[in-house]
C-alpha positions as CSV (number, residue, x, y, z in Angstrom):
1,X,0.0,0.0,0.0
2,X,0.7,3.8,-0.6
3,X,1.6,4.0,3.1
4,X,4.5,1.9,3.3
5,X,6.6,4.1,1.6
6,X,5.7,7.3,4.0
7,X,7.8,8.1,6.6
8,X,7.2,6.9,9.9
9,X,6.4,10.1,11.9
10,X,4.0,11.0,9.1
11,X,2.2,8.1,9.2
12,X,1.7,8.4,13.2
13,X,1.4,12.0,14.1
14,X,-1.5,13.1,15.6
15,X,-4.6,14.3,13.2
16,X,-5.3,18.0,12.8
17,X,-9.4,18.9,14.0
18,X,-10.1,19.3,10.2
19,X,-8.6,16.2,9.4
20,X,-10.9,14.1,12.1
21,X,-13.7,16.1,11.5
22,X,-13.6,15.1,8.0
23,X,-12.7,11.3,8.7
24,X,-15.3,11.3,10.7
25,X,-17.9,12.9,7.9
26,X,-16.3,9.8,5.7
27,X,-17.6,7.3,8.1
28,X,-20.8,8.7,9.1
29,X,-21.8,8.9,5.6
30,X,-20.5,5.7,4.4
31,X,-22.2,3.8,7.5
32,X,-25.2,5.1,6.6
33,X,-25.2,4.6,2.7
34,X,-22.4,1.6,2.3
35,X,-21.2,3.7,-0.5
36,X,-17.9,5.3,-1.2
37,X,-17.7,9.0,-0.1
38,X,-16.9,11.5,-2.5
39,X,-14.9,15.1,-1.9
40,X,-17.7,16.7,-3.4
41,X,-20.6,15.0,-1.2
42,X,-18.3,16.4,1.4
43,X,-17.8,19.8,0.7
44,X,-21.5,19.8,0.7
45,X,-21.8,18.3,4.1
46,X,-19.5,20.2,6.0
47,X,-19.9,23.7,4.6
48,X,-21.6,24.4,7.5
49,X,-17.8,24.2,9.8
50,X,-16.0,24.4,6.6
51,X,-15.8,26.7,3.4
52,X,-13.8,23.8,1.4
53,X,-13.7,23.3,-2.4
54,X,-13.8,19.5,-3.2
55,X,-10.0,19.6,-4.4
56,X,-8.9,20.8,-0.9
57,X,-11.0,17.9,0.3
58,X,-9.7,15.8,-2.3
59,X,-6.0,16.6,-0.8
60,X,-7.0,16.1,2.6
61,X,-8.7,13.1,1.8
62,X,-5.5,11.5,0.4
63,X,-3.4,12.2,3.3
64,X,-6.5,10.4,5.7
65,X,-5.6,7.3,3.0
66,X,-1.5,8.1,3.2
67,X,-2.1,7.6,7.1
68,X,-4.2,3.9,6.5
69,X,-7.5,5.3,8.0
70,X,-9.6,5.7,4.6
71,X,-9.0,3.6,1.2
72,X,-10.1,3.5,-2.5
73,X,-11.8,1.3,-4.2
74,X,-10.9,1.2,-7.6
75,X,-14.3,1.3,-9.0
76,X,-15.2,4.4,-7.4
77,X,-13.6,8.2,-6.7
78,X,-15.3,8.1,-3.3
79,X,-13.4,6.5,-0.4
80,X,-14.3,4.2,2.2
81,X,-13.2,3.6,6.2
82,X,-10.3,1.2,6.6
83,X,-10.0,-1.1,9.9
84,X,-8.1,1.9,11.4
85,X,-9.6,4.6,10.0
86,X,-12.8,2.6,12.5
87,X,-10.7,1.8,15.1
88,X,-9.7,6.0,15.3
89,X,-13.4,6.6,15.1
90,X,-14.7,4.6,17.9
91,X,-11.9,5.5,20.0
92,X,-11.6,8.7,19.8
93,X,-14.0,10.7,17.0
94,X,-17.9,9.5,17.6
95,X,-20.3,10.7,20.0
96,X,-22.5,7.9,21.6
97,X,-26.5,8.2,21.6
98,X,-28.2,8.0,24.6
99,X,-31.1,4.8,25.6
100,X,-34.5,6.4,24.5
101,X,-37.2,5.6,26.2
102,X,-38.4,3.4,24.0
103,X,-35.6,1.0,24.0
104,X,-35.5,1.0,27.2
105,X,-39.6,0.3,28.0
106,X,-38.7,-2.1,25.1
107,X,-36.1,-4.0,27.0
108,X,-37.7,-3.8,30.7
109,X,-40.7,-5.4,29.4
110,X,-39.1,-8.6,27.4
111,X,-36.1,-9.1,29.8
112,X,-37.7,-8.3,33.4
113,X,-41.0,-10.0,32.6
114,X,-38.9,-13.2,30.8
115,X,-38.6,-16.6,33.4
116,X,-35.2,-17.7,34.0
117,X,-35.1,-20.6,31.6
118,X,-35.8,-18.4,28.7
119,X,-34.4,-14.7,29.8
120,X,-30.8,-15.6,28.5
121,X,-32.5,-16.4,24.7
122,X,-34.7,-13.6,24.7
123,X,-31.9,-11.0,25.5
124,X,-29.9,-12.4,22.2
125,X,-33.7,-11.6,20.3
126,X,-33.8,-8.3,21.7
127,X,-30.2,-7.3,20.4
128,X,-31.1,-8.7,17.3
129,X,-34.5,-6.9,17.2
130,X,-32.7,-3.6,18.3
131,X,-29.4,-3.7,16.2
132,X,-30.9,-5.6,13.2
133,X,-27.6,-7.3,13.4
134,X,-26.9,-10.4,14.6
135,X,-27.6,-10.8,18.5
136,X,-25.6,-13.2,21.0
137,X,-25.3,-14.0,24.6
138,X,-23.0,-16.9,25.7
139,X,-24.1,-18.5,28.8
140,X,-21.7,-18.0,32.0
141,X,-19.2,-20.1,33.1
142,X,-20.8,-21.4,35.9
143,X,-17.2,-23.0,37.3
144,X,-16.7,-19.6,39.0
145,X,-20.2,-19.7,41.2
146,X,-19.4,-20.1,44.7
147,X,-20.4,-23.1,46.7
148,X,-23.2,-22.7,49.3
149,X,-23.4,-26.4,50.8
150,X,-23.9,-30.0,49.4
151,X,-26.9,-32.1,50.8
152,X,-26.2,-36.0,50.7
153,X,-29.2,-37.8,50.9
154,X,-29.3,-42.0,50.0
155,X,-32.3,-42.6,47.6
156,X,-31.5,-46.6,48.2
157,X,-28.8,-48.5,49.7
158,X,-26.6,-48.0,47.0
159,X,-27.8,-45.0,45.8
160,X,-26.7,-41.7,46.8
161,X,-28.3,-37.5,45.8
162,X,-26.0,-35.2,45.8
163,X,-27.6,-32.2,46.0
164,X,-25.2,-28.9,44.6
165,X,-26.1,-25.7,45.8
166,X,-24.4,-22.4,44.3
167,X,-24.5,-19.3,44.7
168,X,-27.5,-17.2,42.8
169,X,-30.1,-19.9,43.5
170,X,-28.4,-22.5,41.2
171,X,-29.3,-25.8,42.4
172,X,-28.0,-29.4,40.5
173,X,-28.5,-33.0,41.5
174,X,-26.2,-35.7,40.7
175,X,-27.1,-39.2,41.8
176,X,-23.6,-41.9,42.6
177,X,-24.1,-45.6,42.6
178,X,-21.9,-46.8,45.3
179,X,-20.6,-50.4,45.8
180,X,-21.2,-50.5,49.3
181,X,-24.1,-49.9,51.9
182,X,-25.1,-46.7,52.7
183,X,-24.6,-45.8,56.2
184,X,-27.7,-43.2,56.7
185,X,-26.1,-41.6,60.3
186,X,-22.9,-41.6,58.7
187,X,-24.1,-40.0,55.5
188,X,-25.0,-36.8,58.1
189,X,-21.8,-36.8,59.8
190,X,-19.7,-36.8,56.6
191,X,-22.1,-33.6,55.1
192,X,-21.1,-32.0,58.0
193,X,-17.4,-32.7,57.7
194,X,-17.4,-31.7,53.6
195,X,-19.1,-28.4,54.0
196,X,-16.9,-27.1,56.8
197,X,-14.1,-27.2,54.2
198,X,-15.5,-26.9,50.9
199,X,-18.5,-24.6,51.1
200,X,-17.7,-20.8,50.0
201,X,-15.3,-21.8,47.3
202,X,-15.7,-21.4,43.7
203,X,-16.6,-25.0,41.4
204,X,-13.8,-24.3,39.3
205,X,-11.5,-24.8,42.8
206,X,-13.2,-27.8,44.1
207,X,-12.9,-29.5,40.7
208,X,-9.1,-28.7,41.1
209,X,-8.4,-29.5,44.5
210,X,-11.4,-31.6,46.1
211,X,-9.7,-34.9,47.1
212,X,-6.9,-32.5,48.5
213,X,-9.1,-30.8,50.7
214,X,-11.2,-33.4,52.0
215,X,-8.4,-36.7,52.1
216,X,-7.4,-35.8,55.7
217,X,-11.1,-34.6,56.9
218,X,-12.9,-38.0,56.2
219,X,-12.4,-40.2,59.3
220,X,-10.3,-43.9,58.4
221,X,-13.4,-45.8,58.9
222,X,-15.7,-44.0,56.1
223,X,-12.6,-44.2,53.1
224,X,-15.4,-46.1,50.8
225,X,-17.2,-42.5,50.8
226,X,-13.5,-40.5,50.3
227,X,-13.2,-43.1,47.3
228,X,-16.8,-42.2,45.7
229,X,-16.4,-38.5,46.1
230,X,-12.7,-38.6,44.6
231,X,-13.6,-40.7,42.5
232,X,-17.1,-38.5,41.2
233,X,-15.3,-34.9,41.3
234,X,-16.0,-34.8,37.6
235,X,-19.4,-35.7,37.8
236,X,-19.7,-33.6,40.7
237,X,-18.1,-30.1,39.5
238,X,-17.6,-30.3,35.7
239,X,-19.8,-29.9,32.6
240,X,-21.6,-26.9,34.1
241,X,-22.7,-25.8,30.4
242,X,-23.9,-27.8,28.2
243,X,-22.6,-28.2,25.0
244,X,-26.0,-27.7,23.2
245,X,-26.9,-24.2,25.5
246,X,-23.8,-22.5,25.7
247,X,-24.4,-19.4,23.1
248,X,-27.9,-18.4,21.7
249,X,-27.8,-16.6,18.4
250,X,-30.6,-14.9,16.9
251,X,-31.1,-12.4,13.9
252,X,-29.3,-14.6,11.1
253,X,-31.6,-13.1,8.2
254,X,-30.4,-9.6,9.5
255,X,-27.1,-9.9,7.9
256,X,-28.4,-10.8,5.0
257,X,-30.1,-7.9,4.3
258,X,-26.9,-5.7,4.1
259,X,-25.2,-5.5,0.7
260,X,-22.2,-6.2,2.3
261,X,-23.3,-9.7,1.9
262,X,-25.3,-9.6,-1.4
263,X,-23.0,-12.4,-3.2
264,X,-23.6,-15.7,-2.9
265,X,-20.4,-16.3,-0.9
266,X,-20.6,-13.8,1.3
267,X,-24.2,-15.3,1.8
268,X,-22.1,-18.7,2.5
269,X,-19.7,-16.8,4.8
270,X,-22.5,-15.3,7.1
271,X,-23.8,-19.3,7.0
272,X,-20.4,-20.6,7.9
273,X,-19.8,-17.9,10.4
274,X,-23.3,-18.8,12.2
275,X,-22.5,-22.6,12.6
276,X,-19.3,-22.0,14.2
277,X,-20.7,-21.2,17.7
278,X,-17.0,-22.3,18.9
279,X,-15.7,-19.4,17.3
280,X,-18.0,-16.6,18.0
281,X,-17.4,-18.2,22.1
282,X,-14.1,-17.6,21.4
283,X,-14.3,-14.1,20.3
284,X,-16.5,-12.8,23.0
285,X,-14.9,-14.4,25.9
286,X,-11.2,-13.7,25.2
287,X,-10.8,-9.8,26.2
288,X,-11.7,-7.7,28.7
289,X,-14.5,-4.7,28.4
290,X,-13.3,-1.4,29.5
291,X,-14.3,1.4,31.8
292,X,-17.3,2.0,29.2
293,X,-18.7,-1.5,29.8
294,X,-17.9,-2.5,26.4
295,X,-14.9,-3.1,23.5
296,X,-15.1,-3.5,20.1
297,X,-13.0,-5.8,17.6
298,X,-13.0,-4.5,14.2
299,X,-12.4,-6.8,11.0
300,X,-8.7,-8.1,10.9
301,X,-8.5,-7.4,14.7
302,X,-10.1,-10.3,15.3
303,X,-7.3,-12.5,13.9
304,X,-9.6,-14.8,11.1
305,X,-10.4,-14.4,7.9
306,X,-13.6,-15.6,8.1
307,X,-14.0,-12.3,10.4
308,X,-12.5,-9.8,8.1
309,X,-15.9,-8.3,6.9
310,X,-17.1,-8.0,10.4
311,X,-17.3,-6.0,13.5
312,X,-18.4,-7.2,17.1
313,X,-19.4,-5.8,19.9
314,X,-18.9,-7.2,23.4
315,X,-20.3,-6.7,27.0
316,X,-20.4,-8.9,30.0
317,X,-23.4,-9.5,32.1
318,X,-22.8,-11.0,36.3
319,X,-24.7,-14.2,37.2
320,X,-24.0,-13.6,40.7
321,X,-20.2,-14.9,41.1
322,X,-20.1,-16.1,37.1
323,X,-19.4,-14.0,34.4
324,X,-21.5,-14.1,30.7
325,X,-20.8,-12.1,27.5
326,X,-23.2,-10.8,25.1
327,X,-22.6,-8.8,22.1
328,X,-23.9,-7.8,18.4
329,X,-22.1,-9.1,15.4
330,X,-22.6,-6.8,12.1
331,X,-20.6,-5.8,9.1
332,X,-17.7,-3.0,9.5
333,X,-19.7,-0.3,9.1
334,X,-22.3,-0.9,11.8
335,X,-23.5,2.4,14.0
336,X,-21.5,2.2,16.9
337,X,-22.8,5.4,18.3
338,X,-26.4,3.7,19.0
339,X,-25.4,0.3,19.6
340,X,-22.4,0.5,22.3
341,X,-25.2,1.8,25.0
342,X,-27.6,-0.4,23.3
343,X,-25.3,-3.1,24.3
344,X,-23.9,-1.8,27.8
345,X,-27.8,-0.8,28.9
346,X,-29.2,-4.7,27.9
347,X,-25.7,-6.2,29.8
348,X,-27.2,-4.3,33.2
349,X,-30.7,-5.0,33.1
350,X,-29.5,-9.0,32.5
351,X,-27.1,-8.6,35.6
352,X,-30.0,-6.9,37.6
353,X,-32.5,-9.8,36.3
């Protein structure tokens, strides 16, 4: 590219106010049309701040491309954002909207009023209602809920409830088949003696350090229980999630409505990108929001091709002591400036729910 052969402090020195007011004209305009913005569009649309003629533009505009933050498509005179020209935009150059009261009646009702079984799914429909993008909320790791107490109780003389209780009012049964008899005043004793050392610790600890903990707590005569706990500790504290209900998509035909994805293998690309749920986990779980409540990964930023034409946005919601992600998944050019509250304001009202 043209910018390779700049030198490096031109390439990197801070943009004058004309030059990001007019970068961010470029990208205004071209999210709103998804077509390339010419210098004499702009001289129109700024001639309000700015008495420019379109070749001043047109000179201004090629240093914006020199610098990597605009490029030009060879079909057209106009110009379009580049990755960086984005990144400088959300960063630094847009303004964020504020939650009408609309949305917000919008997402009170269908989130507050939702049961707990189904709240999770109908959060990823309301982004996707509200974005017309595609809407996702991956479950929380639940290995990070704290432990409030097991309850043994023998369902036979072999046959032995577990009963899990977590933190946030998560409750999970596990039934073990021992091959011994129960001993019903031991199995009261040995309750006691578990939850003195394990209860107020997070699963994904247990899992990690249960027979540790609990070797030395278990008196000599009751070793046939150490050996069915030990022996159950993935039974008991793994597989949290599963497979089938980690991440709920919804709002596929919204990409498809873009002309981003027009062409039948872009149309294949949006398919593709849809079935790899492993993937879009992957993206939303591996970085951290910031102080806004949200972050944004822009095209190549997210490291795969498959993602290049994209944008996501990401926010995490608190399930008690776990930790869920939700975000919005739309082409590049996606409005930012409405959807990063959009995002941060659904992300609360699922943590208060």
């Amino acid at each position: 590219m043209k910018t390779d052969f700049l030198p490096l402090h031109h390439r990197d020195r801070e943009l004058t106010e004309r030059e990001k007011d007019i970068l961010r004209a470029i990208i205004q305009m071209y999210i709103l049309s998804a077509e390339p913005v010419g210098s004499r569009f702009l001289s129109k649309y700024l001639e309000e701040h700015y008495k420019l003629s379109p070749a001043t533009i047109r000179n201004i505009m090629g240093d914006l491309e020199d610098m990597g933050f605009i490029g030009h498509p060879h079909t057209s005179a106009g110009r379009i954002p580049t990755d960086r020209g984005y990144r400088m935009y959300v960063d630094s150059l847009m303004k964020t909207e504020g939650i009408t009261n609309q949305i917000a009646s919008f997402v009170q009702n269908n989130l507050h009023n939702a049961s707990r079984e189904s709240v999770l799914r109908d959060a990823s429909k309301v982004l996707s209602s509200l974005s017309h993008y595609l809407g996702i909320v991956v479950l929380p790791n639940l290995s990070d809920v704290i432990l409030k107490r097991l309850r043994l109780i023998a369902l036979s003389s072999t046959r032995l409830l577990v009963v899990v209780e977590l933190e946030s009012d998560i409750v999970r049964t596990v039934t073990l088949e021992a091959n011994f008899e129960l001993d019903y005043e031991a199995l009261d004793e040995i309750s006691r003696i578990l939850n003195e050392k394990i209860t107020g610790r997070p699963i994904s600890f247990l899992r990690d350090n249960f027979s540790t903990i609990i070797r030395d707590r278990i008196p000599e005569q009751d070793n046939a229980y150490l050996r069915l706990f030990v022996n159950s500790v993935e039974t008991l504290f793994s597989d949290y999630n599963a497979p089938e209900d980690v991440v709920h998509i919804a709002g596929t035909q919204n990409l498809l409505e873009y002309p981003e994805f027009e062409t039948k293998e872009r149309v294949k690309g949006v398919i593709e990108l849809i079935e790899n749920e492993d993937l879009i986990v992957h993206i939303l779980d591996r970085q951290e929001i910031n102080e806004n409540g949200t972050y944004v990964m822009i095209g190549s930023e997210m490291g795969t091709e498959m993602l290049n034409e994209y944008s996501v946005i990401v926010s995490h919601y608190k399930f008690g002591d776990a930790k869920g992600s939700l975000g919005i998944i739309g082409p590049r050019r996606m409005n930012y400036s409405r959807l990063i509250p959009l995002l941060t304001h659904v992300a609360q009202t699922l943590s208060e729910r």
